[in-house]
DRENDO-1510 file (C-alpha; in Angstrom, 1 decimal, always signed):
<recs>
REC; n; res; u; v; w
REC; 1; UNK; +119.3; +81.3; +30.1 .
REC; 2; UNK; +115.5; +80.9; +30.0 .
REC; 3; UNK; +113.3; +78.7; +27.9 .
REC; 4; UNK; +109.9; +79.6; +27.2 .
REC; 5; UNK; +106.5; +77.7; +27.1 .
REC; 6; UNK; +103.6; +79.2; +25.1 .
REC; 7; UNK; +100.5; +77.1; +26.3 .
REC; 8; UNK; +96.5; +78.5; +25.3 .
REC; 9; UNK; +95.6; +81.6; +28.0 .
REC; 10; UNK; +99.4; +82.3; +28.7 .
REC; 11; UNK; +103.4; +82.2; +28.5 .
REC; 12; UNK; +105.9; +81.1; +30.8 .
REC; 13; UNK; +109.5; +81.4; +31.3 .
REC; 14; UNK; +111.6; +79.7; +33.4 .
REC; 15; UNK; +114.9; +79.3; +34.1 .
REC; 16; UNK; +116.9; +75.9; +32.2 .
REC; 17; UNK; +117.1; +74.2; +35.3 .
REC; 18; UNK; +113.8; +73.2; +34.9 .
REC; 19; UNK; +113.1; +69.7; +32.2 .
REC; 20; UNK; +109.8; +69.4; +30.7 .
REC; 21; UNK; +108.1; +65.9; +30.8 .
REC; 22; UNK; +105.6; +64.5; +28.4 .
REC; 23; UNK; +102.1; +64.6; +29.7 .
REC; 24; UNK; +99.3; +62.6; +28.6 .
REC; 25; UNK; +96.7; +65.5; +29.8 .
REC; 26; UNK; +95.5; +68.1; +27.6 .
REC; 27; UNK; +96.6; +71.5; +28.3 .
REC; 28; UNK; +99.4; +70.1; +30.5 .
REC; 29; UNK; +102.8; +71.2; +31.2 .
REC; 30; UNK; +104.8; +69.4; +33.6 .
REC; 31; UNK; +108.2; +70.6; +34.7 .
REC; 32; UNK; +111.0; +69.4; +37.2 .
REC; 33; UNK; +114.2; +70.5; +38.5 .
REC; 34; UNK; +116.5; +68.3; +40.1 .
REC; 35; UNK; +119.0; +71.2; +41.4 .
REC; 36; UNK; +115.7; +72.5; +43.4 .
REC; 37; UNK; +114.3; +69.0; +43.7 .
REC; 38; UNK; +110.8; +70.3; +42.7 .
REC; 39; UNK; +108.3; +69.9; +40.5 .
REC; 40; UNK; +106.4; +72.4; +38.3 .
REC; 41; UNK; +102.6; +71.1; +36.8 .
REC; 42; UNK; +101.0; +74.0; +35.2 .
REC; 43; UNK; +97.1; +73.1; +33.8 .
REC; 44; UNK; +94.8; +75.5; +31.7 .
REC; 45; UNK; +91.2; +74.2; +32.0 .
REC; 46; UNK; +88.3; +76.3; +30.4 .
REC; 47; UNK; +84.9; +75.8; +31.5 .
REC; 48; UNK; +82.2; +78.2; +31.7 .
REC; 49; UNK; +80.9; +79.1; +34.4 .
REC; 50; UNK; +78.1; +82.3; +35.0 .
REC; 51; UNK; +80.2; +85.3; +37.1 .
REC; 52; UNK; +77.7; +84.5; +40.1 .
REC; 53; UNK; +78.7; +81.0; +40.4 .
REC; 54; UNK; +82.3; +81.6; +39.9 .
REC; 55; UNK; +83.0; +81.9; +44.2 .
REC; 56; UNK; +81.7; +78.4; +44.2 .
REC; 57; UNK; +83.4; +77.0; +41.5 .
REC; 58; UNK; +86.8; +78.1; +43.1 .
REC; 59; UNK; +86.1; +76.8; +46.6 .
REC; 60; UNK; +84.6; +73.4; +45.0 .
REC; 61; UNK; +88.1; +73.5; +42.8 .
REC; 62; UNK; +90.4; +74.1; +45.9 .
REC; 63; UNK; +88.1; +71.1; +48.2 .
REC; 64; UNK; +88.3; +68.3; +45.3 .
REC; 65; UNK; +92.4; +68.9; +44.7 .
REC; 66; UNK; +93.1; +68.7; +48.3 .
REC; 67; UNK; +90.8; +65.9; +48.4 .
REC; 68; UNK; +92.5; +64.1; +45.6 .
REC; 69; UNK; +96.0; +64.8; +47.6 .
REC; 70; UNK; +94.7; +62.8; +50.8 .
REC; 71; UNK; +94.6; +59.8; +48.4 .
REC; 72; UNK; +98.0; +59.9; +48.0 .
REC; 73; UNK; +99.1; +61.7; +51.2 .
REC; 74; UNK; +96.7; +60.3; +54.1 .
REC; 75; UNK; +98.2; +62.3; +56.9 .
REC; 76; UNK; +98.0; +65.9; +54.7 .
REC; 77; UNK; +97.6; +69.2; +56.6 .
REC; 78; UNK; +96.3; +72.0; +55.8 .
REC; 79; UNK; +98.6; +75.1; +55.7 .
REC; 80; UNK; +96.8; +78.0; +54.5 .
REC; 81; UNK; +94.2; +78.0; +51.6 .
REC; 82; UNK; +92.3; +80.6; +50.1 .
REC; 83; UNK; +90.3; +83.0; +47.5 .
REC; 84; UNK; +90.5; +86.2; +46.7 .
REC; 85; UNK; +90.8; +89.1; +44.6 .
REC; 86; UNK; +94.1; +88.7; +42.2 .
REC; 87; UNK; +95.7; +92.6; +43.0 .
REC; 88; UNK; +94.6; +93.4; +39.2 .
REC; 89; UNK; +91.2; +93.2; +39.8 .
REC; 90; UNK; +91.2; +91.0; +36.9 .
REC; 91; UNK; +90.9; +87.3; +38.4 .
REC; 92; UNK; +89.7; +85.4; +41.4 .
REC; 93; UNK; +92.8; +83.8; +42.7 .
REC; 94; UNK; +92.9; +80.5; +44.1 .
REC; 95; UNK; +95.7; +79.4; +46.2 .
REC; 96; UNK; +96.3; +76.3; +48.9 .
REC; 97; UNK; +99.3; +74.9; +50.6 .
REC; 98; UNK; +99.1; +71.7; +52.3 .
REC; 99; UNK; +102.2; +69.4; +54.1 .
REC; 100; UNK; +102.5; +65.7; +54.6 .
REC; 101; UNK; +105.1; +65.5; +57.4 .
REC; 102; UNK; +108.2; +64.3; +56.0 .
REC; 103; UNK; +107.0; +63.8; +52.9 .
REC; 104; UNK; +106.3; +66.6; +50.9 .
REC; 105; UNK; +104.6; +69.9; +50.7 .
REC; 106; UNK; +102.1; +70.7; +48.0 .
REC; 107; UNK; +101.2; +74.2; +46.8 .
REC; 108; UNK; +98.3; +75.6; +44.1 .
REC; 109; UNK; +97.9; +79.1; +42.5 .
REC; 110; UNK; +95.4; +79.0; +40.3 .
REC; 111; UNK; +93.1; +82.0; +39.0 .
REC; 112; UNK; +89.5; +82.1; +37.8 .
REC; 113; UNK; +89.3; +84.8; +34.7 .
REC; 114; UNK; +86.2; +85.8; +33.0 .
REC; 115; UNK; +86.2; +84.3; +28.8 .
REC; 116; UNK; +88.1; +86.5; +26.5 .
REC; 117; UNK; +85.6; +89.0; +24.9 .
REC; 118; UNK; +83.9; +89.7; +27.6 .
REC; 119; UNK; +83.2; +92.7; +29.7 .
REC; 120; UNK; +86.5; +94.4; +31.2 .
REC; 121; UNK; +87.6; +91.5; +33.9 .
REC; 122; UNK; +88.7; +94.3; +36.6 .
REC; 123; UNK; +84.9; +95.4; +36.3 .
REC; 124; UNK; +83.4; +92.0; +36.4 .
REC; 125; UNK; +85.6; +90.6; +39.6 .
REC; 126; UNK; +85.1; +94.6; +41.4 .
REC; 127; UNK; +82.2; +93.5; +43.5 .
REC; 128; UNK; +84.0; +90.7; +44.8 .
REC; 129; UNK; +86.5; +93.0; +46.3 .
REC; 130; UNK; +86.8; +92.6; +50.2 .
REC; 131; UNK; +84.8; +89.8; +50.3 .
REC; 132; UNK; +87.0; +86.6; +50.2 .
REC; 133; UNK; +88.2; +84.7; +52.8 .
REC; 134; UNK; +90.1; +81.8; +53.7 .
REC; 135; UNK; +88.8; +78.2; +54.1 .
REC; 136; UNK; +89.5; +76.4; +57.6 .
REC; 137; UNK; +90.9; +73.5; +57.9 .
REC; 138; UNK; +87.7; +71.6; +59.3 .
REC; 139; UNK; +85.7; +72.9; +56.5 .
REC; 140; UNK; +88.7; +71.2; +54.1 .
REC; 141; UNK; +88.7; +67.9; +56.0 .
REC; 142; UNK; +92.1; +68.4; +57.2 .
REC; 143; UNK; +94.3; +69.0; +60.4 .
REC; 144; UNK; +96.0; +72.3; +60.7 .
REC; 145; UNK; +99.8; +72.4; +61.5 .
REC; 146; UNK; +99.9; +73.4; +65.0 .
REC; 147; UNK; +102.1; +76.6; +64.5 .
REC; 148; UNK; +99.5; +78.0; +61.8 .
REC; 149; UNK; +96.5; +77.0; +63.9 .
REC; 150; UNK; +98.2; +79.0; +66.4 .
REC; 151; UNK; +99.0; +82.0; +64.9 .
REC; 152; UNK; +96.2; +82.8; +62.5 .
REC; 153; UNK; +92.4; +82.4; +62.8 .
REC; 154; UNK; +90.9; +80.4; +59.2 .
REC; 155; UNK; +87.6; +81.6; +59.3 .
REC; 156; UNK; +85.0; +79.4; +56.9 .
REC; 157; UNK; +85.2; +81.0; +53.3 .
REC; 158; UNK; +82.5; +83.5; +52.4 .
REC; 159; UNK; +83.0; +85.6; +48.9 .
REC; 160; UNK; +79.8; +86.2; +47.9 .
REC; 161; UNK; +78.5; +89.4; +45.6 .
</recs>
């Protein structure tokens, strides 16, 4: 079986495994499964922000979470993070995994999407195409884990028009 949650932009399903908690921020779902001991917090958070800006706004998102992590997590590394084109053309998706070595591992998927009634998204995010990167670890304040540093250049982040 699968329950549903409608929130503002969006619907999700999951499967019943997963037990909602109360949450005392708006537009704020919080979900956890004890069989998968994990945790689910999905956010929707509208601001505007002008199409040539939006590159920034995604990096600065991505910097001030993992930021807010190290409070918590003082010895987080950084595992992969990055921006790009979502496949539909009709986002910039937003994504970051980070460890704290024998304590947990955090992941983030978020996406950037144009306001409703605007021009057709996959046109608006089309010149953005190619153009993403992903952000390095130094740039993010954070070690790498030695088998990613190892295997995969993180060049600074540049998705610019």
């Amino acid at each position: 079986m699968t329950q549903t949650f409608i929130l503002e932009e969006f619907r999700l399903e999951v499967p019943d495994k997963w037990k909602e908690y109360p949450s005392t921020e708006p537009g704020t779902l919080l979900l956890q499964s004890e069989v998968d001991r994990a945790s689910l917090v999905v956010t929707t958070q509208l601001i505007e922000t002008p199409l040539e800006k939006a590159q920034g706004a995604a990096d600065a998102n991505i910097r001030a979470r993992i930021e807010a992590h190290k409070t918590h997590y003082p010895k987080l590394q950084l595992i992969e993070a990055s921006i790009a084109v979502h496949s539909s053309g009709a986002a910039l998706e937003m994504f970051y995994s980070v460890a704290a070595p024998a304590e947990a591992v955090l992941m983030y998927i978020g996406f950037l999407t144009p306001p409703k009634g605007t021009e057709r998204a996959s046109n608006l995010w089309a010149r953005y195409k190619g153009r993403c990167g992903a952000i390095s670890a130094d740039s993010a304040g954070l070690p790498t884990q030695d088998s990613v540093a190892r295997s995969r250049p993180q060049p600074d982040l540049h998705c610019a028009p």
